[in-house]
C-alpha positions as CSV (number, residue, x, y, z in Angstrom):
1,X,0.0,0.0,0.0
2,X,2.8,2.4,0.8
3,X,4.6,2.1,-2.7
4,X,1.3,3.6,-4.9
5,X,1.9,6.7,-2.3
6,X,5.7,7.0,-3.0
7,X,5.2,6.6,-6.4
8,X,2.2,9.8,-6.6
9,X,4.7,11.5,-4.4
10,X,7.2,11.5,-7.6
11,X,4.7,13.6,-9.7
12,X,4.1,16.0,-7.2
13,X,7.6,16.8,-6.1
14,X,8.3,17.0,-9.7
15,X,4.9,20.0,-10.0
16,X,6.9,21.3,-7.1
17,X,10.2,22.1,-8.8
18,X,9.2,23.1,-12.2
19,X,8.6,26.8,-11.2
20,X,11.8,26.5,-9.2
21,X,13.2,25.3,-13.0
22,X,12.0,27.9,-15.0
23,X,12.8,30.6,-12.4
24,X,16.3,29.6,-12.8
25,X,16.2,29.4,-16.4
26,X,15.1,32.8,-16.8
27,X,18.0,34.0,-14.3
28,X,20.6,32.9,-16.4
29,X,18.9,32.8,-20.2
30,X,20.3,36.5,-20.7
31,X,23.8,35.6,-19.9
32,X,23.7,32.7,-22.4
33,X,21.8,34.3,-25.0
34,X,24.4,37.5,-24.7
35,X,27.6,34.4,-24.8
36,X,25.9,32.9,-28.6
37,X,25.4,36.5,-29.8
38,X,27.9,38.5,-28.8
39,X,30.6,36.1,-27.2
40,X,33.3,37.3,-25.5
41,X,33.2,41.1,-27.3
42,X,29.5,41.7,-25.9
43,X,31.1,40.8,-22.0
44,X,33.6,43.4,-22.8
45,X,31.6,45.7,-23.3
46,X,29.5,44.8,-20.5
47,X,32.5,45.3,-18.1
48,X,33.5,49.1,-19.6
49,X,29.5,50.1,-19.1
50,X,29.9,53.5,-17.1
51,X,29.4,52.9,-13.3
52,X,27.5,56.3,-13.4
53,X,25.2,55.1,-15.8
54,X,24.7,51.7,-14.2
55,X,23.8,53.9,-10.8
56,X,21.1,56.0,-12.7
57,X,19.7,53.1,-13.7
58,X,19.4,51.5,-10.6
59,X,18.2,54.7,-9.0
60,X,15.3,55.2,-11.6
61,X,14.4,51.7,-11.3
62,X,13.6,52.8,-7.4
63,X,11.4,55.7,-8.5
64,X,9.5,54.0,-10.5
65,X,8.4,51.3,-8.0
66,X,7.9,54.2,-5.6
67,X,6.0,56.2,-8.6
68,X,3.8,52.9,-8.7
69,X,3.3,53.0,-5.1
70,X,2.0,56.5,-5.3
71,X,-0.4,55.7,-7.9
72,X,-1.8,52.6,-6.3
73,X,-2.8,54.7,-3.1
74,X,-4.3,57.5,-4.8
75,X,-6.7,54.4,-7.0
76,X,-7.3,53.1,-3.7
77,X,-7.6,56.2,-1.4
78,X,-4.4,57.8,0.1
79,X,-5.4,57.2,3.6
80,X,-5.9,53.6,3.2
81,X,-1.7,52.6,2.6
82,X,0.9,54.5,3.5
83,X,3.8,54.9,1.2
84,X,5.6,51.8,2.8
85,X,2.8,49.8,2.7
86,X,2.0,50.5,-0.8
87,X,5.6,50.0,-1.9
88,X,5.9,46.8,0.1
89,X,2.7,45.6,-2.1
90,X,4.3,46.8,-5.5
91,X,7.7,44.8,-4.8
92,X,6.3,41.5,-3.9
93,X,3.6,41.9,-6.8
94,X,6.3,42.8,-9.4
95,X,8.4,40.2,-7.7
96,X,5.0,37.6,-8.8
97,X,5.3,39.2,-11.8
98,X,8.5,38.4,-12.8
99,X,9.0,35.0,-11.3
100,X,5.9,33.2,-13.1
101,X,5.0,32.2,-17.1
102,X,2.7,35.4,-18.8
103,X,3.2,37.2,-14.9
104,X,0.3,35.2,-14.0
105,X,1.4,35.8,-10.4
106,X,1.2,39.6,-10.5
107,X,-2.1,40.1,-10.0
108,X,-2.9,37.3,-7.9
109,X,-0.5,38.4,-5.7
110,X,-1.4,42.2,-5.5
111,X,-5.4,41.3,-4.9
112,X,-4.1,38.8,-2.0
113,X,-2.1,41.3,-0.6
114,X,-4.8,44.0,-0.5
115,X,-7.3,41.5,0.7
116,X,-5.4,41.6,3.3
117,X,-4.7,44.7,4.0
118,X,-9.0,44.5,4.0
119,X,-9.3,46.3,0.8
120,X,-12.7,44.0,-0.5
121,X,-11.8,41.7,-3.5
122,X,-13.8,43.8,-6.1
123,X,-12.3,46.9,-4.7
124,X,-9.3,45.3,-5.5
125,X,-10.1,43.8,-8.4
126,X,-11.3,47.1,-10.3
127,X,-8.0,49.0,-9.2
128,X,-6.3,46.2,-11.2
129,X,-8.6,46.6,-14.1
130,X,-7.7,50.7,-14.1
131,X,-3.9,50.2,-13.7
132,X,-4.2,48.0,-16.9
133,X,-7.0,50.8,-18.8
134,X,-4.0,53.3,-18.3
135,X,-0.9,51.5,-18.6
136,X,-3.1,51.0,-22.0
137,X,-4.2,54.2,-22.6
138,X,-1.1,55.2,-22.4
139,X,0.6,53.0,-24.9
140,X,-1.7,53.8,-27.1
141,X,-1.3,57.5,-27.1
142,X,2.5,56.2,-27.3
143,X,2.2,54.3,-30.9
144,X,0.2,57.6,-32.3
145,X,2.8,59.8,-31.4
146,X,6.0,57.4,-32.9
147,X,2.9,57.1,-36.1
148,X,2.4,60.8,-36.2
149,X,6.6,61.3,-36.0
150,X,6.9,59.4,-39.0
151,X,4.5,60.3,-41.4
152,X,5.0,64.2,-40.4
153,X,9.4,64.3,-40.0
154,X,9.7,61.6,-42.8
155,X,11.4,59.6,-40.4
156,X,11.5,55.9,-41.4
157,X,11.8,53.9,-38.5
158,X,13.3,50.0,-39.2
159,X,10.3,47.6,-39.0
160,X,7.9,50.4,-39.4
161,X,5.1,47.8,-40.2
162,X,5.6,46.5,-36.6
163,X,4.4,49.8,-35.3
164,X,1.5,50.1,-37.6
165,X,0.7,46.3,-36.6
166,X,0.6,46.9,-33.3
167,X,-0.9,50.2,-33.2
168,X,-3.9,48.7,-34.8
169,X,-3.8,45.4,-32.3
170,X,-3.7,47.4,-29.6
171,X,-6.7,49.4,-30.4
172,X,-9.0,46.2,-31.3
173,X,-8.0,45.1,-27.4
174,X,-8.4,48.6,-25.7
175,X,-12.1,48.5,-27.5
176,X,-13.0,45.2,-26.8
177,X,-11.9,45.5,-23.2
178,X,-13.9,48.6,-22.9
179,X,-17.2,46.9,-24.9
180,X,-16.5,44.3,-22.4
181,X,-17.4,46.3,-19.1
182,X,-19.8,48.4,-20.9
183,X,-22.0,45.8,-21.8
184,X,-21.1,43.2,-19.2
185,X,-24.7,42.8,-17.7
186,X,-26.2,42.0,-20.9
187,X,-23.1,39.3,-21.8
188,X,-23.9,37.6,-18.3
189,X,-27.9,36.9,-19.3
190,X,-26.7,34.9,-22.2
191,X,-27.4,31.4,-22.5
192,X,-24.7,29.7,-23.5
193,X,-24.4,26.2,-25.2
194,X,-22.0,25.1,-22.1
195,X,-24.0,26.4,-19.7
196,X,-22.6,25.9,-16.4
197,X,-24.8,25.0,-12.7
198,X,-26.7,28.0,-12.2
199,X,-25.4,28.0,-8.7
200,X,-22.2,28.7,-10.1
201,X,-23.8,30.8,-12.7
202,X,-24.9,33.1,-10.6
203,X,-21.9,32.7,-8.3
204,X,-20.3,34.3,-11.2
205,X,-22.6,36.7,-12.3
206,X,-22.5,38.5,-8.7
207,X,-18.4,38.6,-8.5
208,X,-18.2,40.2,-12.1
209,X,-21.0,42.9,-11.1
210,X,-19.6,43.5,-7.9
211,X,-16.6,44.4,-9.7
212,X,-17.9,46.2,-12.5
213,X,-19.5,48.9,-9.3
214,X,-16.6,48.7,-8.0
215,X,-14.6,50.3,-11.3
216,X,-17.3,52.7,-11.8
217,X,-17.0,53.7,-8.0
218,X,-13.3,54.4,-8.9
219,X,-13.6,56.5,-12.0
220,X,-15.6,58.5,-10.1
221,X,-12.3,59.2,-8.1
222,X,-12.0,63.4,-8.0
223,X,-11.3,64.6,-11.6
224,X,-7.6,65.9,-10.2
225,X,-7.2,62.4,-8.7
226,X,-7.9,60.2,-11.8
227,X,-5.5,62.9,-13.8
228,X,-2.2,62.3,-11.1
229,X,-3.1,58.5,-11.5
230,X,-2.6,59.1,-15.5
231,X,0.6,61.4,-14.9
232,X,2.4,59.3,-12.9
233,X,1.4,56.8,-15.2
234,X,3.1,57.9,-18.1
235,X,5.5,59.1,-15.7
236,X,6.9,55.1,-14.6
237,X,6.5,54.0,-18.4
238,X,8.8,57.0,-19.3
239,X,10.9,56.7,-17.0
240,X,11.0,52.5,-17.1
241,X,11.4,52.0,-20.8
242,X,14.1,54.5,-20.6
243,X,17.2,52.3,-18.9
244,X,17.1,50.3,-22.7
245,X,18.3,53.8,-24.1
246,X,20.5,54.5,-21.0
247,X,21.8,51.3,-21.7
248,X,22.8,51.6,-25.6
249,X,24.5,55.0,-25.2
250,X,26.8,53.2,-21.9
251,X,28.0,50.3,-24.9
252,X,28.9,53.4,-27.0
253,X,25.8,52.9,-29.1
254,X,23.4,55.5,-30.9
255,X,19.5,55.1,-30.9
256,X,16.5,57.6,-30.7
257,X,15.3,57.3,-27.5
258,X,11.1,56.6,-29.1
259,X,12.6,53.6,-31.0
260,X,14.1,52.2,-27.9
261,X,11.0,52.6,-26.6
262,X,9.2,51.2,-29.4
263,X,11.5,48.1,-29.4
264,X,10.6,47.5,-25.3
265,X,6.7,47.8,-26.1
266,X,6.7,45.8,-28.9
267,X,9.6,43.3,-27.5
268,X,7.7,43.0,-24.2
269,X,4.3,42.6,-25.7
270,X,6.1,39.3,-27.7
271,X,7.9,37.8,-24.5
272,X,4.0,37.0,-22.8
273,X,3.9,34.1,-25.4
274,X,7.6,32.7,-24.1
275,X,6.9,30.2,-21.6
276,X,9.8,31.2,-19.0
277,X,9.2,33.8,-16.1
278,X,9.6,37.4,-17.5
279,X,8.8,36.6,-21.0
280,X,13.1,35.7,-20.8
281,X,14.5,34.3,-24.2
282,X,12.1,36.1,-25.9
283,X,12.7,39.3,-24.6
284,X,16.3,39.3,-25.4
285,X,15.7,38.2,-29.0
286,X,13.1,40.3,-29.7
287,X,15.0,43.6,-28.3
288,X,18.2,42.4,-29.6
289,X,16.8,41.7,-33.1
290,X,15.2,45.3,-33.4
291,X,18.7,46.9,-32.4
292,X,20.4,45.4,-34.6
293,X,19.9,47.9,-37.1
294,X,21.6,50.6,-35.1
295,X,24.7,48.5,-33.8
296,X,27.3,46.2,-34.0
297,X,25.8,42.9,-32.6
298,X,28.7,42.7,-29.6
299,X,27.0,46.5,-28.8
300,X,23.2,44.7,-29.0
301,X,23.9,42.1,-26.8
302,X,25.6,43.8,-24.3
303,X,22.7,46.6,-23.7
304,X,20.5,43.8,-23.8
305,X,22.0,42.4,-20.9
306,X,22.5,45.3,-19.0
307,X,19.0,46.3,-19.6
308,X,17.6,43.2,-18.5
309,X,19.9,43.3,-15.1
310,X,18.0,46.1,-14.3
311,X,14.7,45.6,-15.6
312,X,14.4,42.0,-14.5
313,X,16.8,40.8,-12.6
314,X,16.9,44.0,-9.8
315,X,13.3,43.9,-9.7
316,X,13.5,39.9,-8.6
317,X,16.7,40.7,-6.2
318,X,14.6,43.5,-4.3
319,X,11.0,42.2,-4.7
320,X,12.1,38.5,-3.2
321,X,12.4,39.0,0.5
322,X,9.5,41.6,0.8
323,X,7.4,38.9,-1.1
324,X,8.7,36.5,1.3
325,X,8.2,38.6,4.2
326,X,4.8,39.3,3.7
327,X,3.8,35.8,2.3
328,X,5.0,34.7,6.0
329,X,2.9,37.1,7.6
330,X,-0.2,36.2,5.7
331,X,0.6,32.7,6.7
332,X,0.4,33.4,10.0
333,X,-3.0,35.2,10.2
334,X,-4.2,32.1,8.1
């Protein structure tokens, strides 16, 4: 009787570890990907990046989580977090973010945390929904302005049909998204073929209303409140997708700083189909290909990996033992 039980055990261990796996693949996937592209010439120039640089970096990297902080008290009320408490909940969530397949963990992570913290689960499920109708909006608003910079200064960026591909993707999503909450009652009294139990059906129903009032509660937020959320949204995004052009001119590189922003959208928007944690492989491909254009390929891998050091790797260094932290204290109350 006791080897069937040994033997499930195997399975299970083995569940166990394969997030462990892929964590650690994504860790070192840059490094390797750098050592086939660049070889020894791209960890040269790795080694002569400009301490300075590397610093200002680092230090934007920190405003950026604090910027996010900022912005998730004002969606949720500035009395109800302070600014530690609200950065403690962006690290471990980006930590989610970046440790799992797709960041699957992100949100689950920032709505258990906020739970919590006895923020209500539509409450906290509508803030997500707004950070992601900004971070949206906003990229958006983005792709018309590299659009309108090329049609009216001539400029020809490389891979312009990316831009125009994604501009128009991006715009089917944002509108089906916002068809999606508009109408959402009326999509919920449909009779599927599949229909499920109605116990669940209903189950269902009320969760998905719930949050619906609760994101219309929110944009009602104080017209000078919902406008700092959109600030300091553009603000992090600005600020964030600006380490890749930090990073080129530190290899000695040349790039406009909107097509190394381009290139990050675009790249980024790729890596959610990679099955590693922080869309890694992917990323660095996709990034790497686009600056290819501009560079020596020694000079592309080497701001890739710097880049990703920063944008990835920090963020899982830092957001680690506050996700740990906290994840023991829930534990506890539990």
């Amino acid at each position: 009787m006791s080897i069937p039980a040994l033997s499930a055990a195997k399975p299970a261990r083995r569940l166990h570890a394969l997030p462990v796996i892929l964590l650690l693949a994504a860790v070192v996937a840059p490094l390797v990907l750098v050592l086939l592209a660049g070889g020894r010439e791209a960890l040269l120039y790795a080694r002569a990046f400009p301490t300075s640089l590397l610093g200002l970096m680092v230090v934007i990297a920190a405003v950026c989580w604090n910027i996010n902080a900022l912005r998730l008290r004002l969606m949720l009320g500035i009395s109800t977090l302070n600014q530690r408490s609200a950065l403690g909940i962006e690290l471990a969530a980006k930590f989610a973010l970046c440790a799992t397949p797709g960041g699957s963990g992100g949100p689950v992570t920032l709505l258990a945390l906020l739970s919590r913290r006895g923020v209500p689960p539509a409450k906290g499920t509508a803030v997500f929904l707004i950070d992601q109708g900004c971070d949206s909006l906003f990229f958006l608003s983005m792709l018309g302005v590299a659009v309108a910079a090329s049609l009216i200064d001539e400029t020809r960026w490389p891979h312009q049909g990316l831009i125009e591909a994604a501009l128009l993707g991006l715009g089917v999503l944002i509108t089906l998204f916002v068809l999606v909450i508009l109408y959402l009652p009326r999509l919920l009294r449909l009779r599927p073929k599949a229909r499920p139990q109605a116990a669940r059906r209903r189950w269902l129903a009320r969760r998905l209303l719930r949050g619906r009032r609760a994101l219309a509660m929110t944009l009602r937020l104080p017209k000078p409140t919902l406008a700092a959320i959109l600030l300091l949204t553009a603000l992090h995004w600005v600020l964030r997708y600006s380490l890749l052009f930090i990073a080129v001119i530190g290899v000695g590189g040349q790039a406009d700083w909107l097509w190394t922003f381009l290139i990050q959208m675009l790249a980024m928007a790729a890596s959610q189909l990679s099955f590693l944690p922080g869309g890694a492989g992917a990323a660095e491909l996709g990034v790497g290909t686009l600056l290819l254009p501009l560079m020596a390929q020694e000079q592309a891998a080497a701001a890739v990996l710097v880049w990703r050091l920063v944008s990835y790797h920090l963020y899982l260094g830092v957001g680690a033992p506050v996700f740990l932290l906290l994840g023991a204290r829930w534990l506890k109350r539990v």
